[in-house]
C-alpha positions as CSV (number, residue, x, y, z in Angstrom):
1,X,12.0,-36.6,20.1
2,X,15.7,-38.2,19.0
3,X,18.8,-37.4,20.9
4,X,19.9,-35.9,17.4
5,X,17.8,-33.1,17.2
6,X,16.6,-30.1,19.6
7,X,13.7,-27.7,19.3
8,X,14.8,-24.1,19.4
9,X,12.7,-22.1,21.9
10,X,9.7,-19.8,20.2
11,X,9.6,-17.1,18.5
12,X,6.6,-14.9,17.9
13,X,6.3,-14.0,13.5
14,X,3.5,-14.1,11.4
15,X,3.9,-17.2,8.5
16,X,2.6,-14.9,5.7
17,X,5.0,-11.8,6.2
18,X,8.0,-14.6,7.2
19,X,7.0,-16.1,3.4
20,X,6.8,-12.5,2.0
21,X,10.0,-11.6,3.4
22,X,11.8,-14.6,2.4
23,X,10.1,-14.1,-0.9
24,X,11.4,-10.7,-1.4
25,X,15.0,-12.1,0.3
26,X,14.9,-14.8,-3.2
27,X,13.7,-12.3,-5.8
28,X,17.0,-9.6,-4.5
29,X,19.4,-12.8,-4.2
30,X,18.5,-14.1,-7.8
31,X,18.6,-10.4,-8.9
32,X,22.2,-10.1,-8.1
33,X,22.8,-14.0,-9.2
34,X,21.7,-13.0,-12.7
35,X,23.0,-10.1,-13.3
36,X,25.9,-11.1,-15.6
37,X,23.6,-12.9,-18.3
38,X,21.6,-10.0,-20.2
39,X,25.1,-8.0,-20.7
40,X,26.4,-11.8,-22.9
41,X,24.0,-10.7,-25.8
42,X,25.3,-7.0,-25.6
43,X,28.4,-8.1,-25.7
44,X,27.9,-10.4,-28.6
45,X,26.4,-7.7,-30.3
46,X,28.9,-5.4,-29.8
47,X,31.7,-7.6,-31.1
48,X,35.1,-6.4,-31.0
49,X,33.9,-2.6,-29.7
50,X,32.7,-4.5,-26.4
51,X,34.7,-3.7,-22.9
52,X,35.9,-7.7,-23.1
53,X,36.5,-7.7,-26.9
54,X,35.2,-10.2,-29.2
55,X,33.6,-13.1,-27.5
56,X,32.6,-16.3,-28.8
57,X,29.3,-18.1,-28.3
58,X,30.9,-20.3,-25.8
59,X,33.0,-17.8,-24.2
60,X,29.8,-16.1,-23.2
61,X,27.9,-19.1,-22.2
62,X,30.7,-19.9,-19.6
63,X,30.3,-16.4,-18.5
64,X,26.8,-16.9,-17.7
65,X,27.0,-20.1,-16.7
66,X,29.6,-19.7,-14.2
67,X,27.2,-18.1,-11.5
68,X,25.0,-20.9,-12.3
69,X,27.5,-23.2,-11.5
70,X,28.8,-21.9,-8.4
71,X,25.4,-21.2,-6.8
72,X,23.9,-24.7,-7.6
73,X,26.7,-26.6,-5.8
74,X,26.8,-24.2,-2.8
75,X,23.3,-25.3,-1.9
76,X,24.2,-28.4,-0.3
77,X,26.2,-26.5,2.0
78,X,23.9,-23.5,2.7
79,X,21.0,-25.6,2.8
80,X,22.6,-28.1,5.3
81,X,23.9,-25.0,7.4
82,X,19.8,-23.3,7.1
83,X,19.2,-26.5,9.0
84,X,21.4,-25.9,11.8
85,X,21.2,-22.2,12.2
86,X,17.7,-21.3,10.3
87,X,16.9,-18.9,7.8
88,X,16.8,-15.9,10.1
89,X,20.6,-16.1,10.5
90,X,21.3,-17.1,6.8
91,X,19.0,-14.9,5.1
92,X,21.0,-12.0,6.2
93,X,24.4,-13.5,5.8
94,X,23.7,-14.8,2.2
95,X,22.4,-11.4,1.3
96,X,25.3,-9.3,3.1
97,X,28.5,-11.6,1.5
98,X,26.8,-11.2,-2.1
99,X,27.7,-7.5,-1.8
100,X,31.3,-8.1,-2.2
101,X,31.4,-9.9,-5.5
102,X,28.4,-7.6,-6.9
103,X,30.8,-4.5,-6.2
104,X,33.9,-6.3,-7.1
105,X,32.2,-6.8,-10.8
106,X,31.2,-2.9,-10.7
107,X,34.4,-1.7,-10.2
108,X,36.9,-4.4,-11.2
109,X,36.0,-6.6,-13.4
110,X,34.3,-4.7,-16.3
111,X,36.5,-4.4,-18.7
112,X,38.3,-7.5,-17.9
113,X,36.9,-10.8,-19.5
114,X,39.5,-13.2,-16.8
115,X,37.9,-11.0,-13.9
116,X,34.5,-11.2,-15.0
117,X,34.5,-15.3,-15.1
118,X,36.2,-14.8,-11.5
119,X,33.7,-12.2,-9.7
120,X,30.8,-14.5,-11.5
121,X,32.1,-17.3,-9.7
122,X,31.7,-15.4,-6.4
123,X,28.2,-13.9,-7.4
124,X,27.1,-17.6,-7.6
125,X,26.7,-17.2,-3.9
126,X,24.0,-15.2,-4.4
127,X,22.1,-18.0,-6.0
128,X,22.4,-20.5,-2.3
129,X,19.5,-18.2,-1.0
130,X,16.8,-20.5,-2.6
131,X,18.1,-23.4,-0.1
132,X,18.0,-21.1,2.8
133,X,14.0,-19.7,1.8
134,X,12.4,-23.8,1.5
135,X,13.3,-25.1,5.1
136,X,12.9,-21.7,6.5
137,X,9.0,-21.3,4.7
138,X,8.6,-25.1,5.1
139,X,8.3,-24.8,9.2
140,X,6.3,-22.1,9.0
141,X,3.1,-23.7,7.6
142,X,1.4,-27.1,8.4
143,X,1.7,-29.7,5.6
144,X,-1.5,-29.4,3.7
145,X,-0.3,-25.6,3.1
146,X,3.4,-26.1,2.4
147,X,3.0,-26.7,-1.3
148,X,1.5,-23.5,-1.9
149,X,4.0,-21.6,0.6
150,X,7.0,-23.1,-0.7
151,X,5.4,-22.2,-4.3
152,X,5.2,-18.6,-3.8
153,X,8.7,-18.6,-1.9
154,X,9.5,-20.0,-6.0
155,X,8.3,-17.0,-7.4
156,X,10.9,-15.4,-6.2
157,X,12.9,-16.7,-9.2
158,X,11.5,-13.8,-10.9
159,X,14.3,-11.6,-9.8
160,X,15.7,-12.8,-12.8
161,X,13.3,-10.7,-14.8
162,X,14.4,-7.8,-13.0
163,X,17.9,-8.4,-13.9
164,X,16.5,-8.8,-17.6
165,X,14.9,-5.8,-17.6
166,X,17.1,-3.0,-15.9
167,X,20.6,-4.1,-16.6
168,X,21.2,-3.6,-20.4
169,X,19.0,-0.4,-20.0
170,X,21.1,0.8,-16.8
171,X,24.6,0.3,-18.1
172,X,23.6,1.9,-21.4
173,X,22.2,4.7,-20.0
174,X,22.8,5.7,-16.4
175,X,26.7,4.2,-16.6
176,X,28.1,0.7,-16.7
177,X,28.3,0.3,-12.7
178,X,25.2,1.5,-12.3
179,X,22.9,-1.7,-12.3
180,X,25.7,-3.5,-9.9
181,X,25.3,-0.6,-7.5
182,X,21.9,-0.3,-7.0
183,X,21.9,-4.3,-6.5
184,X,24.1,-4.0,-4.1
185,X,22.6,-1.4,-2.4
186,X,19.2,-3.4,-2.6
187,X,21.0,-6.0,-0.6
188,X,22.5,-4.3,2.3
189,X,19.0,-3.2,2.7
190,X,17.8,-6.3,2.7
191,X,20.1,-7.8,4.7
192,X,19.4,-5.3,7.8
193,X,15.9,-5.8,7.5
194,X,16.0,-9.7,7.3
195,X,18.7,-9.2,10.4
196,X,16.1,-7.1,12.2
197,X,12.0,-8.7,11.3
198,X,12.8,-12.2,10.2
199,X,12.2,-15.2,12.7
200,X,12.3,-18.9,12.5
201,X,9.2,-21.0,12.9
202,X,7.9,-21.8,16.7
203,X,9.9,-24.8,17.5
204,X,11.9,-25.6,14.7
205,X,14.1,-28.4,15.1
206,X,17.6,-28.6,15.2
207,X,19.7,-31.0,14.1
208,X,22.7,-31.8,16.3
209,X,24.7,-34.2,14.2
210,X,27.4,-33.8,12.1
211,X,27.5,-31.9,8.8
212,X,28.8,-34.8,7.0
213,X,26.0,-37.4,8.3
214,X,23.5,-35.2,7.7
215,X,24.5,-34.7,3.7
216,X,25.3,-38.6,3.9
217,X,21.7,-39.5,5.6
218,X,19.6,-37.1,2.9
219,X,21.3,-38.4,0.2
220,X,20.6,-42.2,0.6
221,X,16.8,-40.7,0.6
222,X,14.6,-42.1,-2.2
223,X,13.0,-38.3,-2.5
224,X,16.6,-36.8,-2.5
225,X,17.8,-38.2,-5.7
226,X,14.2,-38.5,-7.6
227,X,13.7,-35.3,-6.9
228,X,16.9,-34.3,-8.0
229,X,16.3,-35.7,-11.4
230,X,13.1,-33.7,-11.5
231,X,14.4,-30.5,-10.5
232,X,17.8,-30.8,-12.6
233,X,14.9,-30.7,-15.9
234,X,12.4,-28.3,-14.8
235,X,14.3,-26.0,-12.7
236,X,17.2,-26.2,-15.1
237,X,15.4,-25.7,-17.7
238,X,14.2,-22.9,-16.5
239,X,17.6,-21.2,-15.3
240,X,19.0,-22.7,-18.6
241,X,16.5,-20.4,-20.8
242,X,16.6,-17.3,-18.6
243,X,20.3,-17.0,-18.9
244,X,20.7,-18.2,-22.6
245,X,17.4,-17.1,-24.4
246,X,19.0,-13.4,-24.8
247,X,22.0,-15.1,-26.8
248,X,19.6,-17.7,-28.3
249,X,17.0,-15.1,-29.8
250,X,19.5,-12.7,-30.7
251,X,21.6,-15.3,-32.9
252,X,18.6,-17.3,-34.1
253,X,16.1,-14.4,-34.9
254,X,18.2,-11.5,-35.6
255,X,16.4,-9.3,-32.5
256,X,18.4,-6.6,-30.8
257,X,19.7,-7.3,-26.8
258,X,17.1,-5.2,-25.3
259,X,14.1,-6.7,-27.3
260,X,15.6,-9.9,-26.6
261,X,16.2,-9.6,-23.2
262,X,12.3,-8.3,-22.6
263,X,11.5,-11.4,-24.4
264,X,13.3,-13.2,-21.6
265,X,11.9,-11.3,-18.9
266,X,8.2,-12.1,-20.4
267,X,9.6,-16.3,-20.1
268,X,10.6,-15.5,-16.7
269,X,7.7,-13.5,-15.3
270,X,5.1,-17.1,-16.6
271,X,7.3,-19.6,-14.8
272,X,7.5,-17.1,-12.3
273,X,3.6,-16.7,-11.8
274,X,2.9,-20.2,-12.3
275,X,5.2,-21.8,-9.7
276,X,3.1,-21.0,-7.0
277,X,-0.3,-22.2,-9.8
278,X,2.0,-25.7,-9.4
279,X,2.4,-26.0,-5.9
280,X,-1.2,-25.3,-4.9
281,X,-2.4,-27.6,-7.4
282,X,-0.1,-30.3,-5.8
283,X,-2.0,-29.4,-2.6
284,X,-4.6,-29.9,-4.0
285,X,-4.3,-33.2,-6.3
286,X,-1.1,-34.1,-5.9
287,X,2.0,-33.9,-7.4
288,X,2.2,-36.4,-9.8
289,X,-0.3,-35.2,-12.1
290,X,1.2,-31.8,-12.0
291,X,4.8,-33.2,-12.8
292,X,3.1,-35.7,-15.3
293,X,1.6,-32.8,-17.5
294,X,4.6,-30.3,-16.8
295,X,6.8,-32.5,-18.5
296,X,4.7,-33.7,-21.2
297,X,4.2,-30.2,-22.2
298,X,8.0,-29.4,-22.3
299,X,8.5,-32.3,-24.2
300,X,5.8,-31.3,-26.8
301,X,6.8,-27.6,-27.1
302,X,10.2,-28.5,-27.4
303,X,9.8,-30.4,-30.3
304,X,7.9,-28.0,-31.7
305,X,11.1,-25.5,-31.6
306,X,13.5,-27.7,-32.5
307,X,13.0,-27.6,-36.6
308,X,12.3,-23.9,-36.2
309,X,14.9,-21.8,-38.3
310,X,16.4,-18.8,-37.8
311,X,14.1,-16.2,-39.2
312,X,14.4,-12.4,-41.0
313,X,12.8,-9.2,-40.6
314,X,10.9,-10.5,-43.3
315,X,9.5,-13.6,-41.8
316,X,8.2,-13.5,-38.9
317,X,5.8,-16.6,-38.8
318,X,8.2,-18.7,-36.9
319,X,9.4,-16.4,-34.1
320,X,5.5,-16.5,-33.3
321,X,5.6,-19.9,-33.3
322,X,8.7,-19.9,-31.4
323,X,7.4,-17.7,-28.8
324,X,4.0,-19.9,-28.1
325,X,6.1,-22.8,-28.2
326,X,8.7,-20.8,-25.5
327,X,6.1,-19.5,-23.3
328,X,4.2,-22.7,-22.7
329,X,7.1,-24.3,-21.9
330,X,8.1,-21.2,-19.2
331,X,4.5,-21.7,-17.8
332,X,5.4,-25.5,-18.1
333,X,9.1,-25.5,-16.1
334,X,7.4,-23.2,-13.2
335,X,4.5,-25.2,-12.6
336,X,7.0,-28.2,-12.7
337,X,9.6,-26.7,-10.3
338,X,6.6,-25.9,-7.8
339,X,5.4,-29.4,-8.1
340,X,8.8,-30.6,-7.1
341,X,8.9,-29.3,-3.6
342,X,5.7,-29.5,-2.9
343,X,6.2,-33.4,-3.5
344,X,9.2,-32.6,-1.1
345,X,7.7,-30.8,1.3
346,X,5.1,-33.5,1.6
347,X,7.8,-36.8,2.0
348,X,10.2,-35.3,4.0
349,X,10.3,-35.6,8.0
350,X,10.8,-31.2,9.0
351,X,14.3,-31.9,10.2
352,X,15.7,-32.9,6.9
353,X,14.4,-30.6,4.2
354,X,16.9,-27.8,4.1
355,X,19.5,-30.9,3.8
356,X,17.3,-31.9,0.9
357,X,16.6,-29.1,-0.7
358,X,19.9,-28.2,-0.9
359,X,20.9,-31.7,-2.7
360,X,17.6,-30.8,-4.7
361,X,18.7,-26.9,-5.5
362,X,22.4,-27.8,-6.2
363,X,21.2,-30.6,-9.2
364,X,18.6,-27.5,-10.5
365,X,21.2,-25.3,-10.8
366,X,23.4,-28.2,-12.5
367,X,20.5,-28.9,-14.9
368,X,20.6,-25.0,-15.6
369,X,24.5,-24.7,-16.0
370,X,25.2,-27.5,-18.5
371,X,22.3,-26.2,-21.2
372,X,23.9,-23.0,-21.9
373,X,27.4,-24.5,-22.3
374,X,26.2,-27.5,-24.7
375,X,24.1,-25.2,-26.7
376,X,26.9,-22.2,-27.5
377,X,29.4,-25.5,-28.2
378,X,26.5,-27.2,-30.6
379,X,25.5,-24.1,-32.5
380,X,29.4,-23.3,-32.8
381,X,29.7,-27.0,-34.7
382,X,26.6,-27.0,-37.0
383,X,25.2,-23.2,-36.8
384,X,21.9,-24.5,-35.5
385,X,20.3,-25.1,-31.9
386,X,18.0,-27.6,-32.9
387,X,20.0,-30.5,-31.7
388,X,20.3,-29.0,-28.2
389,X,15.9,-28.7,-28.5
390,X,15.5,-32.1,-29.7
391,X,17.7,-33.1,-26.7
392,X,15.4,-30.8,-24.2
393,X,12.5,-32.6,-26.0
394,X,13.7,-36.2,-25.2
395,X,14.9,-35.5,-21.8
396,X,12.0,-34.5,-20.7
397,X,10.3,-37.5,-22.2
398,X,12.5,-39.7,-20.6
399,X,11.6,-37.6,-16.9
400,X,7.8,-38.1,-17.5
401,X,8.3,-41.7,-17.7
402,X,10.4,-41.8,-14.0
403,X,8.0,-39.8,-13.0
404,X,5.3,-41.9,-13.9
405,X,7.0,-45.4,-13.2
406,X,9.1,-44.5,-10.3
407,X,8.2,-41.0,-8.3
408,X,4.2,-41.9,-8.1
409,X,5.4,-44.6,-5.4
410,X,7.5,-42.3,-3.1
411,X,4.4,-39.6,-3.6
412,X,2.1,-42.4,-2.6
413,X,3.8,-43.3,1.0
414,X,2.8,-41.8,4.1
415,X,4.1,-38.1,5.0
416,X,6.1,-38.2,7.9
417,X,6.3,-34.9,9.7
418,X,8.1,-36.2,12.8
419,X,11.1,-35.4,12.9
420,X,13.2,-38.7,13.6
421,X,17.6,-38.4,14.0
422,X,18.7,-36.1,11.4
């Protein structure tokens, strides 16, 4: 054992309801993090009659985006701080400070456009709970099981689908406040509970240095940063589409907010369902294979998308095609994302992946912030997204090849699971 780190003394918890806890802890967290993006294609919609007035394309991607932002870099920190104090004290906190921007939004910022941008960047704390869940799931389960675990802890993402389905439906009918409310009061639930049931894993080890080494030491990893690059394209991808694809398929295909935000919800529930599919195939045979065909798939469907135009009531042959093309790709980025920290989980000593997965989280949420923002910007220049698909398409192209040329090495070394100075 190194003079830099400290097992903490046992707990008693069962690793399947810790995961399903922590699982449920995600799903509320993302809940809250994406509860700004379905009202951007209402408000669109609504034009100059909205409570913000008329908003631009990119005015409403940088509304979306903002939590995105602020949630992506805050994992570095939060995952860095899970390592020191462990998800059963972070789980809680993360949950219990969310509170305050989800009711400032509810009661503040609603009618205020300035307001909204600032409680969004405060709700972006909401989205730092996915680097608390991996470390926390991670040293609950031995290594030929953590791909899976760490899978399902993913599918959490899919509170993102309930955002997409009850917020345009709550503020329209039940009041504007109302789907900020009951999020909030699904957190202070969650928060006691976590506070109360949730332990961390039979000697879990403790770091001991400094903050600032710690980020220093994970970074330099080879898995930190080609993981990163990974991540930023499936994971980003994936946040990317869930908080766009309302605008996207209500500009491009004429279809109301609520149809288009069920349409996201069905995008989010297949990356949902298949992150988990990825990690236990990566348990199985390996990541590479499943990162290899994740990526190939995106960059296929992609392509496909790209020359689609936008259609009319009339012609409906390429929203169909459109939707395959979409829904591949979902099952595609949530396999992907999976894949990714199972490969993590797998070449990283215990001590150092909730440093790593928060350097891992933070570039996801990056690869999901700058999407939304290049896409509202190119489609206000040339009145057409296919530039900002054909981009998706090549990017992805270009990550299969790393992948191939680069990542199959680090995947091929030996696992450490002793934890060395951290």
């Amino acid at each position: 054992m190194s003079a830099t780190t400290r097992p903490t003394s046992p707990r008693t918890g069962n690793p399947w309801l810790m995961l399903a806890l922590a699982t449920i802890g995600f799903a509320v967290n993302f809940w809250a993090w994406a509860l700004i993006s379905p009202l951007g294609a209402l408000y669109l919609k609504q034009g100059a009659a909205s409570p913000l007035g008329q908003l631009s394309q990119s005015e409403v991607a940088l509304m979306v985006a903002v939590p995105v932002l602020v949630g992506s870099v805050g994992r570095i920190i939060v995952g860095a701080l899970t390592d020191r104090f462990g998800g059963r004290v972070m789980f809680p906190i993360v949950s219990a400070v969310t509170i305050v921007p989800v009711l400032f939004l509810a009661f503040f910022a609603l009618d205020s456009y300035s307001l909204m941008l600032f409680g969004g960047f405060f709700l972006g704390i909401a989205g730092t709970a996915f680097a608390v869940g991996v470390p926390f799931v991670n040293a609950w389960f031995p290594p030929e099981r953590r791909g899976l675990a760490v899978g399902v802890f993913g599918a959490g993402m899919g509170g993102t689908a309930i955002s997409a389905l009850t917020t345009v439906p709550l503020s329209q009918n039940q009041g504007r406040t109302a789907p900020f409310l009951i999020t909030a009061a699904v957190l202070a639930v969650y928060a006691v509970v976590a506070w109360l049931v949730l332990r961390d894993a039979p000697g879990r080890v403790v770091p001991t240095t400094s903050l600032a080494s710690r980020l220093v030491a994970n970074a330099r990893l080879p898995i930190t940063w080609q993981a990163c690059i990974l991540y930023a394209v499936a994971f980003g991808g994936y946040v990317a589409f869930s908080v766009f694809l309302p605008t996207y398929l209500k500009t491009a295909h004429g279809l109301e907010p609520a149809d288009a935000a069920n349409r996201m919800a069905g995008f989010v529930v297949v990356a949902v369902l298949m992150r988990p599919v990825g990690g236990w195939l990566s348990d199985r045979i390996g990541s590479i294979p499943v990162l290899s065909a994740a990526f190939a798939l995106v960059t296929v469907c992609a392509a496909l998308a790209a020359p689609n135009p936008p259609v009319t009531s009339d012609s409906g042959s390429n929203l169909t095609l459109g939707t395959v093309a979409f829904l591949v790709m979902a099952a595609a980025l949530g396999a992907g994302s999976g894949a990714v920290f199972a490969l993590i989980a797998h070449s990283t000593e215990p001590a150092r992946v909730g440093g790593v997965t928060g350097l891992v989280g933070a570039a996801g949420g990056l690869g999901g912030f700058v999407p939304p923002l290049l896409m509202g910007w190119i489609y206000g220049q040339t009145d057409s997204y296919a530039i900002g698909l054909w981009l998706l398409a090549a990017t992805s192209a270009l990550t299969l090849a790393l992948t191939l040329l680069v990542v199959r090495r680090t995947a091929s070394a030996p696992a450490p699971d002793v934890p060395v100075s951290a």
